[in-house]
C-alpha positions in Angstrom: 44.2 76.3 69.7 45.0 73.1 72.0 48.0 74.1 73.8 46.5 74.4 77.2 49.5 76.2 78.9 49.3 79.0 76.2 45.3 79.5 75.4 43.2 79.8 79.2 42.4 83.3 78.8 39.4 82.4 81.2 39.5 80.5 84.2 37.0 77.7 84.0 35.8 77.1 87.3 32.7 74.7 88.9 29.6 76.7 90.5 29.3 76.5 93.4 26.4 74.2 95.5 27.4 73.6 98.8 30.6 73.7 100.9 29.4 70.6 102.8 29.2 68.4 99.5 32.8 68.4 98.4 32.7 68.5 94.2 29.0 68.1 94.6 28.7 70.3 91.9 27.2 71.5 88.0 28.9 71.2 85.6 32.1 73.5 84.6 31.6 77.1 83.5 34.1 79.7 82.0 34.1 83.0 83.7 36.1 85.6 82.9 39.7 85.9 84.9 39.1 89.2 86.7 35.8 88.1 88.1 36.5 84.9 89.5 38.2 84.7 92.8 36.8 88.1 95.2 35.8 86.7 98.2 35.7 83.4 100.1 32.9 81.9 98.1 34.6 82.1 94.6 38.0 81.1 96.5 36.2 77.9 97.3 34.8 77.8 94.0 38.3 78.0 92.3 39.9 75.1 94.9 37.2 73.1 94.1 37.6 73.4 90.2 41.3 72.4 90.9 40.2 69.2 92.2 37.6 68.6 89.5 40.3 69.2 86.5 42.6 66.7 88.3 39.2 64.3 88.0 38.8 65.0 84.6 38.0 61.8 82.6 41.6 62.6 80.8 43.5 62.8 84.1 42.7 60.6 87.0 39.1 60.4 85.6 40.6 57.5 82.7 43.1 58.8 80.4 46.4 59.1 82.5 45.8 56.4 84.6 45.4 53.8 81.6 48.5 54.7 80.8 50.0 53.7 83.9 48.3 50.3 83.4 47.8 49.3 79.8 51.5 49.5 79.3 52.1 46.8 82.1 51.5 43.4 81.9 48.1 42.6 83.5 46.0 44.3 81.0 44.9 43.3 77.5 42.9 45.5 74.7 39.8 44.4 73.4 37.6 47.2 72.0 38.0 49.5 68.3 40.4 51.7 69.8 44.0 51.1 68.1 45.7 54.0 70.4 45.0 51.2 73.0 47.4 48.7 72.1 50.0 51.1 71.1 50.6 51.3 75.3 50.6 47.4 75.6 53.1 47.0 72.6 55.1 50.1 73.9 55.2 51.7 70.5 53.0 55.0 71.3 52.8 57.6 68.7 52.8 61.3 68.6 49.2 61.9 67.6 47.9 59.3 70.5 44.7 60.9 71.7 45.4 59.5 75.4 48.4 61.3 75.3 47.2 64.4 74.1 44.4 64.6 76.1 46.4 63.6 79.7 49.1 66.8 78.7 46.3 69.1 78.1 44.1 68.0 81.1 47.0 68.5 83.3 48.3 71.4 82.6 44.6 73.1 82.8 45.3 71.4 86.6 48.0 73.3 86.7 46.4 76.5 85.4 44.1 76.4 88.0 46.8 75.6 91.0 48.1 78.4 89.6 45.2 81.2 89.9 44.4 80.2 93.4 48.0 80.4 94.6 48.2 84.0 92.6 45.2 85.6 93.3 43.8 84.0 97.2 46.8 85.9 99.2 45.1 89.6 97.9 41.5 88.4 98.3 40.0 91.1 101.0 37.1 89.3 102.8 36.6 89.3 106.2 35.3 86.3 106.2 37.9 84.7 104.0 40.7 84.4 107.3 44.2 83.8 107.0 43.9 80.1 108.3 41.5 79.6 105.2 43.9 81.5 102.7 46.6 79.1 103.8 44.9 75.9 103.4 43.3 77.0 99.9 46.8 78.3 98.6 48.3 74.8 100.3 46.0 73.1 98.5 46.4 74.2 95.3 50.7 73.7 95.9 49.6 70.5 96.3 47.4 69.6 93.3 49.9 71.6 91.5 52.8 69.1 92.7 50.8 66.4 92.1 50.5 67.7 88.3 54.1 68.1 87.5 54.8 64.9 89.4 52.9 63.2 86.8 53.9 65.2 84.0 58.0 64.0 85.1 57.2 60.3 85.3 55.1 60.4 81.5 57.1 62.8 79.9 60.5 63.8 81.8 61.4 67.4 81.4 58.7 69.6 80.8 58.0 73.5 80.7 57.5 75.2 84.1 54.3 77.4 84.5 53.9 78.9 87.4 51.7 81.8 87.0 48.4 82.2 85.8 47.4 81.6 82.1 45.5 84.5 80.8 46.2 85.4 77.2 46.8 82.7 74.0 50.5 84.3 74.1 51.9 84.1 78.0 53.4 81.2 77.6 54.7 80.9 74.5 58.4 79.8 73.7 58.7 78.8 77.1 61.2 76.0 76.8 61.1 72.4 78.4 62.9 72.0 81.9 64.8 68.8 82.6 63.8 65.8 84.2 65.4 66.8 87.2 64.0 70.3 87.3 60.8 69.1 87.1 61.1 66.9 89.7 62.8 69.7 91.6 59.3 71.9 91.3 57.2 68.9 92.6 59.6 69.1 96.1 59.2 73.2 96.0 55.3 73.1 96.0 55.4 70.0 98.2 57.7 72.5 100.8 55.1 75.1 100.4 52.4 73.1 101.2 53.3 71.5 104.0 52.8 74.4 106.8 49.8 75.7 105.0 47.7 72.7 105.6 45.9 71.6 108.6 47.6 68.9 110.2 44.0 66.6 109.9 43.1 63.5 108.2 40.6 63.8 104.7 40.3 61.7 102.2 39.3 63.7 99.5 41.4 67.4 100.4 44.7 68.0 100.9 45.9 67.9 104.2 49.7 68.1 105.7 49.5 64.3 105.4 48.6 64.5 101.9 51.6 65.8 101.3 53.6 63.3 103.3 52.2 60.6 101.5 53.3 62.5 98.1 56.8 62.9 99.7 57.2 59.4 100.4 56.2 58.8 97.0 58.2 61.1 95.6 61.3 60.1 97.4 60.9 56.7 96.1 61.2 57.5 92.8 64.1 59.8 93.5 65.8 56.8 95.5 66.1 58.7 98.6 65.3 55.8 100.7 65.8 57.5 103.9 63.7 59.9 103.0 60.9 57.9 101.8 60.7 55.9 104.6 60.6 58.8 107.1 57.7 59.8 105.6 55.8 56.7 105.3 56.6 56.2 108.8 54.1 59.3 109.8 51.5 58.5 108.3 51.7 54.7 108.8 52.0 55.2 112.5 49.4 56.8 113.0 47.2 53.6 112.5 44.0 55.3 114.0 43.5 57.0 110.3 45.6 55.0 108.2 45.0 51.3 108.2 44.7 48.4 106.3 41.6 46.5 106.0 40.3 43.5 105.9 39.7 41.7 103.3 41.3 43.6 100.7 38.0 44.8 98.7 36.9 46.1 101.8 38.2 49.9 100.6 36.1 49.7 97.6 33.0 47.0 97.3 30.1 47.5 98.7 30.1 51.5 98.1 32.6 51.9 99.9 34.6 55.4 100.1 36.9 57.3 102.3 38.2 54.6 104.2 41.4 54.2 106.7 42.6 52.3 103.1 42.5 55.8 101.8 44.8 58.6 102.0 43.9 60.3 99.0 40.9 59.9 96.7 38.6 61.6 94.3 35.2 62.2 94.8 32.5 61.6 92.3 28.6 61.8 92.6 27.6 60.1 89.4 25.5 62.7 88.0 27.3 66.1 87.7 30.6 64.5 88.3 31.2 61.0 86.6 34.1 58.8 86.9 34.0 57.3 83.1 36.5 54.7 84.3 33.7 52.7 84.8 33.2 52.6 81.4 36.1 51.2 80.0 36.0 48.3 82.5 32.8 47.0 82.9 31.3 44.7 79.9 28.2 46.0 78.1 25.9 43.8 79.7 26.9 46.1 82.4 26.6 49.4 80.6 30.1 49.3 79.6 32.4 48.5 76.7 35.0 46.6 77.9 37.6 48.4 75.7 39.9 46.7 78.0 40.4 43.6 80.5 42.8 42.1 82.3 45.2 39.7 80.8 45.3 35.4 80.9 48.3 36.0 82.5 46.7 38.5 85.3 43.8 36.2 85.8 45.8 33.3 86.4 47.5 35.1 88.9 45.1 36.9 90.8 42.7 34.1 91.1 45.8 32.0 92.2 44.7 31.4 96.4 48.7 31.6 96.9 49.0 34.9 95.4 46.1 36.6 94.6 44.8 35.4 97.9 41.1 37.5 98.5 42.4 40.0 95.5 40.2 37.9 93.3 37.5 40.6 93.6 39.3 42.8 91.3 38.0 40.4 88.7 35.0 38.6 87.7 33.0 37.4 84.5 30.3 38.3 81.9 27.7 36.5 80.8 29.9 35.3 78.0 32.3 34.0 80.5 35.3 37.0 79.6 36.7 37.8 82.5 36.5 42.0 83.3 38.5 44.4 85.9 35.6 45.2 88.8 37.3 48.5 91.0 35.4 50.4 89.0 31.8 48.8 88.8 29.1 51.7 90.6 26.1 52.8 88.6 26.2 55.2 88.3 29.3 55.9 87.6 30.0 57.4 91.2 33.2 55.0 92.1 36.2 57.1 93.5 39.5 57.5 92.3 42.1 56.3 94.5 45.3 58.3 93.9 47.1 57.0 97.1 46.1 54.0 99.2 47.8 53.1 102.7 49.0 49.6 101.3 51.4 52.0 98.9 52.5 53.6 102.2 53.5 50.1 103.3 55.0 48.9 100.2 56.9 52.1 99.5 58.1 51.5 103.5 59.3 48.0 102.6 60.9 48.5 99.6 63.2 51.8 101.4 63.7 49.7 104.3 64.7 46.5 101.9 67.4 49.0 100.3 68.8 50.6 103.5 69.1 46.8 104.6 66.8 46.5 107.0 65.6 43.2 105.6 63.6 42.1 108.5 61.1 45.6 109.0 60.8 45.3 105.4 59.4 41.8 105.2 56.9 43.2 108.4 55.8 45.6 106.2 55.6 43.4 103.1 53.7 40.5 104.8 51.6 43.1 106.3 49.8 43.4 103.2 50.1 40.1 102.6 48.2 39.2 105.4 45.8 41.6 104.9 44.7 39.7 101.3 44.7 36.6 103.5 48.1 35.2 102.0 51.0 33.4 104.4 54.0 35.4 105.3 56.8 35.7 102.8 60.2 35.2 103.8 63.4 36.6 101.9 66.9 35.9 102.4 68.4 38.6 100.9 67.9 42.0 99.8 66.9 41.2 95.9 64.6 38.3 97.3 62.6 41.0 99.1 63.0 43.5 96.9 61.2 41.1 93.8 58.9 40.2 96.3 57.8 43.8 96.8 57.9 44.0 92.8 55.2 41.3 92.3 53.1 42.2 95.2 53.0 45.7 93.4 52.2 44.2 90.4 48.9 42.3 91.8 47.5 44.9 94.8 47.5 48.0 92.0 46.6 45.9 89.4 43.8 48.2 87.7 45.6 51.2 89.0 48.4 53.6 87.7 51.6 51.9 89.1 52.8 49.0 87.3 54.2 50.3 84.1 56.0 53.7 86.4 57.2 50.8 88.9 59.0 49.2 86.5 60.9 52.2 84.2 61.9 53.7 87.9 63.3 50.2 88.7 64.9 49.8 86.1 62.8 46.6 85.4 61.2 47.5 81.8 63.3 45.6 80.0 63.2 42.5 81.8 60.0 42.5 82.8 58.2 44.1 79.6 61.3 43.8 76.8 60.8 47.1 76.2 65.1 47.6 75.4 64.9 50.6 73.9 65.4 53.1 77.0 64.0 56.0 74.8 60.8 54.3 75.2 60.4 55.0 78.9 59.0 58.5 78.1 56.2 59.2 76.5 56.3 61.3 73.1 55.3 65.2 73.8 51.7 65.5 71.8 52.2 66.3 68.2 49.4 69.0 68.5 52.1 71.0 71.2 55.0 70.7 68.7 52.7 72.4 66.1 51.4 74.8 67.9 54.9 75.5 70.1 58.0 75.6 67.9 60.0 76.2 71.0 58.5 72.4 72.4 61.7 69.8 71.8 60.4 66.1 71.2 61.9 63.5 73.4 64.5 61.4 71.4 63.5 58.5 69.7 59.9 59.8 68.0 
């Protein structure tokens, strides 16, 4: 049985080591439903095995995030794999593991969102208080926002859970929302949210800014350029937390984790919690495979001084002189995920401002991060000038990360950019083991 939304009849939740260690934990257990969230110790317990599903090596851990990036242009395939290059030539199939395994891992995300938002409000602990209930059920709207948000940009339309899985049948026949629906729920969870959660600054829990960031986001790709803006704006004015640093590897090298570069990231420890990114990217003289690498046509640019700039230091070379992608390069395999960065506040910011026609506050924010990979200030005449500039500055400062490929299909810049004509081709295909195991699952057109 692989259909996650229909077979959780447990709750699979991390045990708990220490509250100060955030995902410091064992590894995952199963325990049944009706025992799991009782007090404030297992309400912890079930937040934190929210965040470590949405770490799992087939969500942010590796497998949704390649597919953000391998079907861009920056990254080439070079291991045994043959899924792999069915993202870079844009002709995925239904029985891609990737894809299989990113649905699945997501919607056991969503599983848990959804047992900590049902179950935290009844919990009867006098230690558990209502401020604490509020930010656990916040988080969890969050995470669970997050989820479908992802889930709408791969997929488009997909079914709507919103209460806990417990039996192999809860779920079934439940038909696929629209596009728009979907999107819809990301904004409702994103509303709850909000005045749940602490107005403070983490890097690794959701916090009130968390969710602004996620609403500037998700305005972008809904167009709402006001909107987006507005919400970039709080968090990018308050420069005290959120801030760009110099030079640009400064977020990541050196061990580096829960910078002002960060607004939201994912905490691994190496041991109990790996981030097999690492993996994939690093060549074996590293410990890794080097299943894939970035592209000629990436290298030439990156390493480019006008600009790459000091971006360079996402790449570097083996012993056999291939070059290899180096954000993800700990051992072990401890590196964070970075889900949102300040320099996307800034670049979301620009592109808003470049569309309401405020030409000159979007170049600002533009050359901001510019400057900040130690590149001279671009200048655009006109709307479309700043508005490619934006595009290719994208294209280079998330280079290794989920962006480029999303960028383009909400742009409307797929086909010019990638060839990739055939509009169907913008979604991904709904797993072929949900089809089978859901009749009422519809595949998108064109598979």
């Amino acid at each position: 049985m692989k259909l996650i939304r229909h077979i959780i009849p447990v709750f699979a939740l991390t045990a708990l080591v220490s509250c100060k260690d955030f995902l410091d934990v064992r590894p995952l257990e199963s325990i049944s439903d009706d025992l799991t969230i009782v007090d404030k110790a297992s309400a912890e317990t079930a937040v934190r095995g929210i965040y470590s599903a949405l770490g799992n090596s087939s969500y942010y851990g590796t497998g949704f995030q390649s597919i953000g990036y391998l079907s861009g242009d920056n990254v080439q395939w070079t291991g045994s794999q043959s899924q792999v290059q069915e993202f870079i030539n844009h002709k995925v199939n239904a029985d891609n593991s990737t894809i299989g395994g990113a649905w699945t891992a997501i919607y056991r995300t969503i599983n848990r969102a959804n047992n900590v938002i049902d179950k935290v409000p009844a919990v009867t602990d006098p230690t558990l208080t209502q401020v604490l209930k509020d930010q656990y059920v916040g988080e969890a709207y969050f995470l669970r926002a997050l989820s479908y948000f992802d889930l709408a940009r791969t997929w488009g339309g997909v079914p709507l859970i919103t209460r806990p899985t417990l039996t192999p049948s809860d779920n079934s026949g439940v038909k696929r929302s629209t596009q728009a629906e979907t999107y819809a729920q990301v904004l409702k969870d994103l509303d709850a949210a909000e005045p749940l959660l602490p107005l403070t600054t983490d890097r690794f829990r959701a916090t009130r800014k968390t969710v602004w960031a996620l609403k500037s986001r998700y305005y972008l790709y809904q167009k709402n350029w006001v909107k987006a803006e507005e919400y970039a704006d709080k968090l990018l004015t308050d420069a005290t937390n959120y801030s760009l640093l110099k030079p640009y590897s400064a977020f990541f090298a050196n061990d580096a984790r829960g910078t002002r570069e960060s607004v939201f990231e994912i905490f691994y420890n190496g041991t109990t919690e790996v981030n097999s990114h690492r993996g994939q990217w690093q060549p074996q003289t590293n410990g890794g495979t080097r299943q894939w690498a970035p592209n000629d046509a990436f290298v030439a640019l990156v390493n480019d001084p006008a600009v790459g700039g000091n971006r360079s230091t996402l790449v570097a070379k083996d012993n056999q002189n291939r070059w290899y992608g180096n954000l993800y390069y700990r051992n072990p395999a401890s590196d964070p995920t970075f889900v949102i960065r300040t320099a996307e506040l800034y670049l979301i910011r620009a592109e808003a401002r470049a569309q309401l026609g405020k030409l000159t506050e979007g170049l600002a924010d533009l050359n901001a991060v510019r400057d900040r990979a130690g590149l001279t200030a671009a200048k655009a005449a006109t709307a479309a000038d700043l508005l490619l500039a934006i595009e290719n500055e994208r294209r280079i400062e998330f280079a290794l990360e989920p962006h480029r490929w999303f960028d383009l299909v909400r742009t409307g810049r797929a086909a010019a950019v990638l060839g990739v004509t055939d509009p169907n081709r913008y979604l991904l295909p709904i797993p072929v083991d949900q089809l089978l195991t859901d009749k009422s699952l519809e595949q998108n057109p064109g598979y």
